[in-house]
GUKOL-491761 format. One line per field, with one value per residue: x negated, y negated, z of N, C-alpha, C, O, CB in turn; residue in one letter. Coordinates in nm, 3 decimals, decimal comma, m for minus. Glycine has a CB too. Example, Ala and Ser with C-alpha at 12.3 -4.5 7.8 and 13.67 -1.06 7.14 Angstrom:
BEGIN
nxx	c(m1,319  m1,285)
nyy	c(0,569  0,225)
nzz	c(0,780  0,708)
caxx	c(m1,230  m1,367)
cayy	c(0,450  0,106)
cazz	c(0,780  0,714)
cxx	c(m1,320  m1,290)
cyy	c(0,330  m0,003)
czz	c(0,780  0,787)
oxx	c(m1,424  m1,341)
oyy	c(0,332  m0,114)
ozz	c(0,846  0,804)
cbxx	c(m1,131  m1,408)
cbyy	c(0,447  0,060)
cbzz	c(0,905  0,572)
res	c(A  S)
//
This chain:
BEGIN
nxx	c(4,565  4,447  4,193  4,018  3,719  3,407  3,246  2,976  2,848  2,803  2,587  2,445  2,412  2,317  2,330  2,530  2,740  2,912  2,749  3,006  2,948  3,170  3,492  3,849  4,062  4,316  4,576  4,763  4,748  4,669  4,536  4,176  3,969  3,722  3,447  3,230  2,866  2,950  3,065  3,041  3,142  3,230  3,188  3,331  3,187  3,312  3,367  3,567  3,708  3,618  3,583  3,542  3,319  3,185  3,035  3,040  3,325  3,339  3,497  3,631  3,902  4,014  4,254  4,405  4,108  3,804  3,493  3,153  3,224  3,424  3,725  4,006  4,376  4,556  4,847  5,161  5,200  4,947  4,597  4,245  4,028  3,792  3,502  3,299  3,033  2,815  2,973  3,052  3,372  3,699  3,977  4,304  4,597  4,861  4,977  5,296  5,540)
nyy	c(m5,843  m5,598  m5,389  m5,126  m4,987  m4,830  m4,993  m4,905  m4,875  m5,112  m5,309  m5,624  m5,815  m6,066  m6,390  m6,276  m6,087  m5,777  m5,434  m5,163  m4,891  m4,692  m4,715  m4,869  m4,985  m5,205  m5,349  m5,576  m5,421  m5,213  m4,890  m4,852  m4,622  m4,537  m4,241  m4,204  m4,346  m4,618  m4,938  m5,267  m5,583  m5,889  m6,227  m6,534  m6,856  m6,993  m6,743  m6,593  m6,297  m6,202  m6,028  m5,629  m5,388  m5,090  m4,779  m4,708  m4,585  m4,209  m4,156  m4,323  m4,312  m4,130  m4,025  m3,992  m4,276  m4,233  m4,225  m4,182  m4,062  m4,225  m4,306  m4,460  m4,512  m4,672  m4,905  m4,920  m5,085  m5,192  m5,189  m5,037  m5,234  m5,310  m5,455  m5,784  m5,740  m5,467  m5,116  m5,208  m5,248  m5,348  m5,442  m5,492  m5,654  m5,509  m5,604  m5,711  m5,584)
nzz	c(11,829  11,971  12,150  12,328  12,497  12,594  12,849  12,930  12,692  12,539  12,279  12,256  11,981  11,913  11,756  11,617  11,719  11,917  11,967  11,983  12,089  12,120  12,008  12,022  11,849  11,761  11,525  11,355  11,105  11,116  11,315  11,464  11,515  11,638  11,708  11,750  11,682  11,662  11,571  11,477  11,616  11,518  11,575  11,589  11,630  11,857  11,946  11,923  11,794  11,420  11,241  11,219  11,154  11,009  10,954  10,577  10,425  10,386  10,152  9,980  9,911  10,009  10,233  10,578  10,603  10,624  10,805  10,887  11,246  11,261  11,223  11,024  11,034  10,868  10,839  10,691  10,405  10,363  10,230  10,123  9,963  9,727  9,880  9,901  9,866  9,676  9,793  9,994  10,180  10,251  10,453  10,293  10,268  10,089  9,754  9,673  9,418)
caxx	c(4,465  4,390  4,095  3,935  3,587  3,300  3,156  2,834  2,769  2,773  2,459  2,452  2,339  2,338  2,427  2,676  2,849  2,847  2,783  3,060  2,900  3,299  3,604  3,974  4,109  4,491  4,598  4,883  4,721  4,658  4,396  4,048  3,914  3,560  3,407  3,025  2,810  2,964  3,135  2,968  3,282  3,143  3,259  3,256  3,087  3,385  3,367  3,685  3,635  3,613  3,578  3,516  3,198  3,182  2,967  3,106  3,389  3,259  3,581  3,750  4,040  4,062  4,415  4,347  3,986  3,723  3,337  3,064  3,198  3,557  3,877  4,095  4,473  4,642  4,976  5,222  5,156  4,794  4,514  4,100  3,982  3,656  3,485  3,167  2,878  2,857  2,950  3,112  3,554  3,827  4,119  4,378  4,763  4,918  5,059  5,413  5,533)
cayy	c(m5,741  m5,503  m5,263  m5,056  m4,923  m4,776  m5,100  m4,875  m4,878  m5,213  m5,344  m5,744  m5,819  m6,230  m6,450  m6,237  m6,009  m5,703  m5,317  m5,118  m4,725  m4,669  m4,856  m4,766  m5,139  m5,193  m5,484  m5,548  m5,334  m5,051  m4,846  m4,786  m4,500  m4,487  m4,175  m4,226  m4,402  m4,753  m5,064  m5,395  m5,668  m6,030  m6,334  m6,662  m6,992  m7,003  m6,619  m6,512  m6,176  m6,223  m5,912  m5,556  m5,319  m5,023  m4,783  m4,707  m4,473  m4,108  m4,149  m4,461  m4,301  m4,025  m4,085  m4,150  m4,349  m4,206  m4,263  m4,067  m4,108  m4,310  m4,312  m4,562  m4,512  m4,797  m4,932  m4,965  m5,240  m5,230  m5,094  m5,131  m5,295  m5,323  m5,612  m5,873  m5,653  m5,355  m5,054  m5,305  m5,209  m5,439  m5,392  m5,634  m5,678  m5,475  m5,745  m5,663  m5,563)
cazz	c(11,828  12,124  12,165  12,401  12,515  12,701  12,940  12,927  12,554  12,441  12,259  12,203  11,840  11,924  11,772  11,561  11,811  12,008  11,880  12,061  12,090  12,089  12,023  12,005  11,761  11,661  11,523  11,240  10,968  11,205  11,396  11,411  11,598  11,656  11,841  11,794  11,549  11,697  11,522  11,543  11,631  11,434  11,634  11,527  11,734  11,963  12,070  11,870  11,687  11,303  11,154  11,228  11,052  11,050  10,817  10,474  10,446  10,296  10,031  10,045  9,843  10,112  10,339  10,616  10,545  10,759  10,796  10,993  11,367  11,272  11,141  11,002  11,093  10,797  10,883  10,565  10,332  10,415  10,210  10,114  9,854  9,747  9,935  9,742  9,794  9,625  9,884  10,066  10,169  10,344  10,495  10,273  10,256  9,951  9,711  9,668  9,303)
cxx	c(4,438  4,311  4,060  3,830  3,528  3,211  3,027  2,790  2,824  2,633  2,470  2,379  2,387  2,292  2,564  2,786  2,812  2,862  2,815  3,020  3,044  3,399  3,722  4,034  4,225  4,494  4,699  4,834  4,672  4,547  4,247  3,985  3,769  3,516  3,280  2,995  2,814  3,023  3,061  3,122  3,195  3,246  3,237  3,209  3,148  3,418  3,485  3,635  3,692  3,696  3,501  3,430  3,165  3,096  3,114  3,196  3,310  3,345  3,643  3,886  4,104  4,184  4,392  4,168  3,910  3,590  3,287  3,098  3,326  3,606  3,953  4,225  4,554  4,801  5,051  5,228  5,024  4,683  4,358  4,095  3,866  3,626  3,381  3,094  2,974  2,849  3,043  3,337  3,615  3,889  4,258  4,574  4,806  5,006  5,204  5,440  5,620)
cyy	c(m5,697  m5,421  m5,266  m5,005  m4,882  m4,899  m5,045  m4,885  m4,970  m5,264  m5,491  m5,745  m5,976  m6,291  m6,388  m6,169  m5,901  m5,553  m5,239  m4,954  m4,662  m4,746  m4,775  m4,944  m5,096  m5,309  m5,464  m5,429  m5,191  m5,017  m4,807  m4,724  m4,471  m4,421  m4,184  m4,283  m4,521  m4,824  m5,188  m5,486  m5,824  m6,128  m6,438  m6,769  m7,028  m6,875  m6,553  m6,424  m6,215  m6,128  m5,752  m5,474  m5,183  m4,884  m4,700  m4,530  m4,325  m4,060  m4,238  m4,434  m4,219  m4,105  m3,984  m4,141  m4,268  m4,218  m4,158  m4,122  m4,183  m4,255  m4,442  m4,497  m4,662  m4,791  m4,924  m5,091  m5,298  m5,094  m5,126  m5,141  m5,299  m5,451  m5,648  m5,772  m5,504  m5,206  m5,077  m5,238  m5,331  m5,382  m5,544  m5,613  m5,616  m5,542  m5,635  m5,673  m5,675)
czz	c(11,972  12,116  12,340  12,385  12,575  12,707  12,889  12,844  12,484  12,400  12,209  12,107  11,865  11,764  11,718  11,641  11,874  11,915  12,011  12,046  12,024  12,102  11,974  11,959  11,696  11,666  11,382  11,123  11,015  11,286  11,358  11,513  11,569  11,718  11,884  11,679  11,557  11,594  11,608  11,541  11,639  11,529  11,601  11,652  11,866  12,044  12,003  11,796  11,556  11,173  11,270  11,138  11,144  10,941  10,694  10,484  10,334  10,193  10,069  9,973  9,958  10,215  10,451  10,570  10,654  10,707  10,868  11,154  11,354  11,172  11,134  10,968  10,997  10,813  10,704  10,525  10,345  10,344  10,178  10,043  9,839  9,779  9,822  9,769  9,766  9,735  9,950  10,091  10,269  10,327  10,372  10,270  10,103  9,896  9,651  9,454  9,259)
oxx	c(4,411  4,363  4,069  3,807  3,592  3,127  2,962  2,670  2,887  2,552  2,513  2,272  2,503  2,227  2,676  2,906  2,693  2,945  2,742  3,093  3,049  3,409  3,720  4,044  4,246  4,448  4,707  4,919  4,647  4,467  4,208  3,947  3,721  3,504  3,229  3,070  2,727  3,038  3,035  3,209  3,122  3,365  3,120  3,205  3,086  3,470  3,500  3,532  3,807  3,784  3,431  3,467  3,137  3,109  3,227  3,160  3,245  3,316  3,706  3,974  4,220  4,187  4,353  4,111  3,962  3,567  3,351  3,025  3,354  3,567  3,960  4,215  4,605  4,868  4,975  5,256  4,993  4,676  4,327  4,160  3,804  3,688  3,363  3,087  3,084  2,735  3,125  3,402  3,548  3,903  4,271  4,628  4,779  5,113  5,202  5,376  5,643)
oyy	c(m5,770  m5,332  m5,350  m4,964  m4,875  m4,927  m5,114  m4,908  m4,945  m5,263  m5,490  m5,684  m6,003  m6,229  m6,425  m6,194  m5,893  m5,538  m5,226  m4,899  m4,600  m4,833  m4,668  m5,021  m5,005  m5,382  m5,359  m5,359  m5,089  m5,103  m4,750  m4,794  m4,393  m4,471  m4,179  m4,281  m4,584  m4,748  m5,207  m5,449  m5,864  m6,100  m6,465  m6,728  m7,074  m6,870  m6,436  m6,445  m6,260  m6,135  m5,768  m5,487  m5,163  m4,916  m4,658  m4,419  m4,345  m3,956  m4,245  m4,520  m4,234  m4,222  m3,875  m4,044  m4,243  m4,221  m4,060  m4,210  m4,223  m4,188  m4,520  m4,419  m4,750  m4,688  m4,924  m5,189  m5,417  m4,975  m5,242  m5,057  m5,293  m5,549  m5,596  m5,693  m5,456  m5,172  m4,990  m5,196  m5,388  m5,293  m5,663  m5,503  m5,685  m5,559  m5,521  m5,747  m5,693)
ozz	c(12,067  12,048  12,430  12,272  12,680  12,621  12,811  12,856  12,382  12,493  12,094  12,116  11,832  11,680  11,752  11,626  11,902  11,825  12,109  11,964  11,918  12,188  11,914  12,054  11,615  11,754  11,318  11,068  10,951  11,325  11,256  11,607  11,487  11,830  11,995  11,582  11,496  11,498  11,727  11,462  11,729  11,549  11,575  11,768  11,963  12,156  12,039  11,732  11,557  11,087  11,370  11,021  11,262  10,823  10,720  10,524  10,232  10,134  10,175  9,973  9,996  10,253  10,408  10,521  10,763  10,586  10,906  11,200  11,467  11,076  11,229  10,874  11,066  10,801  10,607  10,594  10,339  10,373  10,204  9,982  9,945  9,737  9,711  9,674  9,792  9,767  9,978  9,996  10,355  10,242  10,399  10,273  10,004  9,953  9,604  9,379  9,139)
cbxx	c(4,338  4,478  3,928  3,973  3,526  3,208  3,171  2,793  2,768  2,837  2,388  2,427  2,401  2,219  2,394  2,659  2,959  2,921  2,656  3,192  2,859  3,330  3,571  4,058  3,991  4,656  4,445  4,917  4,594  4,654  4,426  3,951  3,996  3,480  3,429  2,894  2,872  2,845  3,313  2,807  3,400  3,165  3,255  3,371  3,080  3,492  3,399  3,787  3,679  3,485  3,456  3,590  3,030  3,303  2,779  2,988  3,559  3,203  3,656  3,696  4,043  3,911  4,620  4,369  3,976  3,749  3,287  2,854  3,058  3,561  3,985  4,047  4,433  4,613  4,982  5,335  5,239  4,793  4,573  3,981  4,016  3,582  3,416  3,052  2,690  2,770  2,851  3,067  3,609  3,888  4,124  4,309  4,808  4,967  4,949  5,525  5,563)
cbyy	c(m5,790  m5,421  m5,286  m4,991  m4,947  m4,626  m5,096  m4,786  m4,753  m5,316  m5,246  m5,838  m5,707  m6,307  m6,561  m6,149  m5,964  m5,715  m5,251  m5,168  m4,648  m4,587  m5,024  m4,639  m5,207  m5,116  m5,588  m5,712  m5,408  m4,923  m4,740  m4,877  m4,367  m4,548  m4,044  m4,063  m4,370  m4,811  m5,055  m5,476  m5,617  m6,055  m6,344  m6,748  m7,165  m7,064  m6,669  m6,578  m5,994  m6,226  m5,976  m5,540  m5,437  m5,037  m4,665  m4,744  m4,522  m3,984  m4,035  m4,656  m4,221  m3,967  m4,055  m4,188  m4,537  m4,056  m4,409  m4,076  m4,181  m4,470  m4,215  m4,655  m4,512  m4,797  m5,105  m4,933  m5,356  m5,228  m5,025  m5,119  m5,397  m5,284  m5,636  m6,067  m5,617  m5,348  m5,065  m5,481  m5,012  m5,568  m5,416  m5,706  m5,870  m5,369  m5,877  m5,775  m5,429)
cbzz	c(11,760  12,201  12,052  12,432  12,502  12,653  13,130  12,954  12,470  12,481  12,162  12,276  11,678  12,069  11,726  11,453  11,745  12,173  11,767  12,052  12,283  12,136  11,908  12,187  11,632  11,721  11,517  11,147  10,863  11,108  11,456  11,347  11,567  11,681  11,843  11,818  11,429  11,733  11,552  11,429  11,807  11,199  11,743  11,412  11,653  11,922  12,261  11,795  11,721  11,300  10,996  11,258  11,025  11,102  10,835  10,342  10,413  10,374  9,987  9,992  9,680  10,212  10,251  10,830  10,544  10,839  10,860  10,961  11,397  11,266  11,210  10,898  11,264  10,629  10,987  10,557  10,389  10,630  10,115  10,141  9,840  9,640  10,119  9,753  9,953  9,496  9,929  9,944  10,253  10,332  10,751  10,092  10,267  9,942  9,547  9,796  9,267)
res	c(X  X  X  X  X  X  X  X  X  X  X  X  X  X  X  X  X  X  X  X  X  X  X  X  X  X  X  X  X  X  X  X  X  X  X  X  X  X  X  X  X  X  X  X  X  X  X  X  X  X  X  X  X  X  X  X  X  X  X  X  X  X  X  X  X  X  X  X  X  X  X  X  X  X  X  X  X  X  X  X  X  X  X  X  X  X  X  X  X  X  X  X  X  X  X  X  X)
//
């Protein structure tokens, strides 16, 4: 995983992680392009990032996925699912046929 950001607009949300104003995130299942609106990045006890949040896409069928302020950029073999709460999306691995 690699991202980028703006130093100036981080906001610490302790203990869970930091909310990035903007973030530019690739990692095997693809990109996520945030221009405003922010992404919080969840870390667990040792400081490694977890998970990414970001708010709910405004069609999660829509190709590509996008929200108010981001885009999601999915690699092949990679799509969302609905997560536990209700609202809720992940990114997961498309099970092969």
């Amino acid at each position: 995983m690699n991202f980028s950001f703006d130093p100036n607009d981080i906001t610490p949300l302790e203990p869970i992680g930091n909310v990035y104003g903007t973030l530019y995130l690739v990692d095997d299942w693809g990109v996520l392009d945030v221009r405003s609106g922010g992404a919080l990045l969840v870390r667990d006890s040792s400081g490694n990032m977890q998970q990414g949040r970001v708010s709910a896409p405004q069609d999660a069928s829509g190709r590509p996925p996008a929200g108010e302020g981001w885009s999601l950029t999915l690699n092949e073999g990679w799509t969302l699912a609905a997560g536990t709460r209700s609202g809720d999306w992940t990114i997961v691995r498309r099970k092969s046929p």
